[in-house]
C-alpha positions, 0 to 999 in steps of 0.5 A: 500500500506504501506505493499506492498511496505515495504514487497516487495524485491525491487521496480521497478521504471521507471523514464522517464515514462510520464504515466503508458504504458509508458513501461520500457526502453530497452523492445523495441528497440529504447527505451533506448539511447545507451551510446557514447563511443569515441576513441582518440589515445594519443601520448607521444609525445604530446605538453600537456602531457609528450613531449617526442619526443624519444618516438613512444608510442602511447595509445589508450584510450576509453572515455564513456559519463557518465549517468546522476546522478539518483538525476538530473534524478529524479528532471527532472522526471514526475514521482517525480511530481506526488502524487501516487508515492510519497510512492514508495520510501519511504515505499520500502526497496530497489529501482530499477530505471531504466533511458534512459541510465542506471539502479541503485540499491538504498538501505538505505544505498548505491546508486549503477549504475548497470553497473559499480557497483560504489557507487554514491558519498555522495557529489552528488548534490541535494542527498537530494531528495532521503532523506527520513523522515521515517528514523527518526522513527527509533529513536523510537525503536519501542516506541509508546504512553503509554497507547493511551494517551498523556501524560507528560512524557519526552519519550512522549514528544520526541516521538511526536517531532520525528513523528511531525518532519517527518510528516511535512517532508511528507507534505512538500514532498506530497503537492505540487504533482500532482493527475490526480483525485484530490479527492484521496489527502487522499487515496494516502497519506494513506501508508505513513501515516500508517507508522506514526500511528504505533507509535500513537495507535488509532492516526486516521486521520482527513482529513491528520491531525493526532488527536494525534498533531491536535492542531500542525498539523492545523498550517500549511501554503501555500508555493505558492497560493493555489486553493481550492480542490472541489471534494469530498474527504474521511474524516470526513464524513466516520470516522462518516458515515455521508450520506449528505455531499458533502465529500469536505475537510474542510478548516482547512486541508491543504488537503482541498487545491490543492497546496505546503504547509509546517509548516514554523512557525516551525523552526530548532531552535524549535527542541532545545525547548519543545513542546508548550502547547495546548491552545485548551480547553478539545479537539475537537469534531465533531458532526453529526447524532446523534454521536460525535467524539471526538479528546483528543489530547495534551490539554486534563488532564491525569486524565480524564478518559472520554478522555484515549484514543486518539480519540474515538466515542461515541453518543452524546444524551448520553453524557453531556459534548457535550449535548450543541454542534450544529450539524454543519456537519461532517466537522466542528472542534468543540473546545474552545479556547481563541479568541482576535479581530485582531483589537487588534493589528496593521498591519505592511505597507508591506509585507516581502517576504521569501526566499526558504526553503533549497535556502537562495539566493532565494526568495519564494511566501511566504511573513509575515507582522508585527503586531504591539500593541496598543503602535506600538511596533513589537509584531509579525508575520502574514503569508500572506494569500494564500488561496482563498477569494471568500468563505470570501468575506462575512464574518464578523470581523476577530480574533486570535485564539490561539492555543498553546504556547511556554513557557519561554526559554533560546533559542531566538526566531527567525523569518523566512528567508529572502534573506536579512537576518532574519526577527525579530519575534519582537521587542527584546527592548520591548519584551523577546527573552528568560529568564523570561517573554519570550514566543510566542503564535501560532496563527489561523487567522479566519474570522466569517462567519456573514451569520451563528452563530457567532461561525462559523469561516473559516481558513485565515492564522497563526501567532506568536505572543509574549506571553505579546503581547497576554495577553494585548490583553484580549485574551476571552474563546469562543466555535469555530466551525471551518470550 
């Protein structure tokens, strides 16, 4: 759909349809509200205006009701709910929207209404809905990663902190969209996602999660409660042909969820920093039928020709280096990384409820508690789970696992918002915020499942952690099969 849309002349978009035989406003009568237009006389001789009793000048002056911005009808619309449509403007060069009582033309430049031919004012509240993400892409010049690898040079670096920028604006905008089949999560966020692997050559993606910043892209977190999405979706299993899988999306996907989510942990202040380290030891791997795939991503040396390219697939039986791994199932992210107990820190008593991403007088479902060290020093911030607990009611003990770090820098680190104000990441009298010895580890929160091998580990939540914080903690190299 990514060349349809972005090769057709215009879109034609109808906004007050509930569903597609809805028809198009003003095709049949009685389908679109004409426009009131009222007729007041006007006398100069009026107490209110110029009070000019010589003068016998009376105007007459028409006065039309105006339509409704195109921003509050599309805020209004089932049509801005629902998940199919959510590329039909951002993949389409031109838009035609047709409303109850008008029509506008929408480029990437201007808004115009078709009847008057007047541009819609910049200033136009809630204009932001009609921003779209993909726009940042043309910052790349048509830049793409050298070689299909990821590499350490600087034009690699703001490559990847552009796409990952718009795609956790794509996340954001898509999740919280409706699907009368909830299975097409991933068939319906596909255009979109063309779009972004166009600049990360061989950047497949595992389940809405984009190989080349897999290790980024799993540290996403629920906005509201999430319920878990049963039906079978495309992912993993056809990127491996597996034939025995139930086609259900993984857990470590936020796809794997029916719900808004976003990457909040990310704030606009880390745009300011580098990209943290991956902390994921030698990639990820998927083990199933006799074949392996394997994710290099950012954790993987230039130097190691086995992993040039981005993601590649090979047999398992022939290759040594994953010769140990357990055929856990196509949906199993297979990887190592250093663990630490959550028992090695302190849980804060209450829970501090964020405000609304974009409403700072607005307080949201999404809440953190502190975590604490062994001293009961502020070390950090844990997203409250909002996922569901039926599958980890019986699961063993829970562990950080962490996934990449943030060095040291001459930025502060900041905690989310508040409506009362920011909340501290930590406690700044006993941790750096910047300079030497600061630093942040980004964190899953896992549970083992003590029913299988103790590697197995089922995706709760994430957390931020202070990077001193983490080290005292022992943090230990383990083998993680996440599902």
């Amino acid at each position: 759909m990514d060349r349809v849309y972005s090769r057709a002349f215009a879109t034609i978009i109808i906004i007050p349809g509930s569903d597609a035989a809805s028809g198009i406003p003003g095709i049949r009568p009685g389908t679109r509200t004409p426009l009131n237009t009222e007729t007041i006389s006007i006398s100069d001789r009026s107490a209110t205006l110029e009070l000019n009793p010589c003068s016998s000048h009376i105007e007459q002056v028409q006065i039309t009701a105006s339509p409704s911005p195109l921003t509050l009808a599309m805020d209004s619309s089932t049509w801005n709910t629902r998940g199919w449509t959510f590329q039909e403007r951002l993949l389409s060069a031109r838009c035609i929207y047709i409303t109850h009582n008008a029509i506008y033309f929408h480029c990437h430049r201007d808004i115009l209404l078709c009847e008057t031919g007047q541009a819609t004012s910049p200033a136009t509240p809630a204009l932001s809905l009609l921003n779209n993400p993909l726009h940042e892409l043309q910052r790349l010049d048509g830049r793409v990663l050298v070689n299909n690898r990821i590499g350490t040079a600087g034009n690699d670096e703001a490559l990847l902190r552009v796409v990952f920028g718009v795609y956790k604006g794509l996340v954001a905008g898509y999740s919280p969209r409706k699907l009368t089949f909830l299975g097409d999560v991933l068939n319906a966020f596909a255009g979109v996602f063309a779009v972004i692997t166009q600049h990360l050559p061989g950047a497949v993606a595992l389940c809405g999660l984009p190989g080349a910043f897999l290790d980024l892209a799993l540290l996403w977190t629920p906005v509201n409660p999430l319920q878990r999405r049963e039906e079978a979706v495309a992912g993993l299993r056809d990127l491996l042909a597996a034939t025995d899988s139930n086609g259900r999306c993984p857990g470590w996907s936020w796809a794997g969820f029916v719900g808004p989510v976003d990457y909040r942990m990310f704030g606009e202040d880390e745009d300011k920093r580098p990209l943290p380290v991956s902390l994921v030891v030698d990639g990820f791997k998927v083990v199933h039928g006799g074949k392996v795939l394997r994710v290099a991503g950012r954790g993987v040396r230039e130097d190691d020709e086995a992993n040039q390219s981005v993601m590649r697939i090979g047999d398992a039986a022939g290759s040594d280096s994953v010769s140990a791994l357990t055929d856990y199932g196509p949906n199993i992210l297979q990887f190592k990384a250093f663990v630490v107990p959550v028992t090695a820190f302190l849980r804060g008593a209450r829970s501090e409820y964020l405000c609304v991403l974009g409403q700072s007088h607005a307080t949201g479902q999404q809440a953190v508690y502190r975590l604490y060290d062994q001293d009961r020093r502020h070390c950090g911030l844990c997203y409250e789970p909002m996922v569901p607990l039926g599958d980890i009611a019986r699961a063993g003990q829970s562990s950080f696992i962490g996934i990449v770090r943030h060095g040291e820098t001459d930025i502060p680190f900041k905690g989310p918002n508040r409506v009362e104000g920011d909340i501290p990441l930590f406690d700044r009298s006993a941790y750096k915020a910047c300079g030497p010895g600061s630093g942040v580890v980004d964190a899953l929160l896992v549970v083992w499942d003590k029913d299988q091998r103790d590697c197995i580990a089922r995706r709760v939540s994430v957390a931020r952690i202070h990077v001193k914080a983490w080290e005292r903690a022992g943090p230990v190299s383990k083998n993680i099969a996440l599902c």
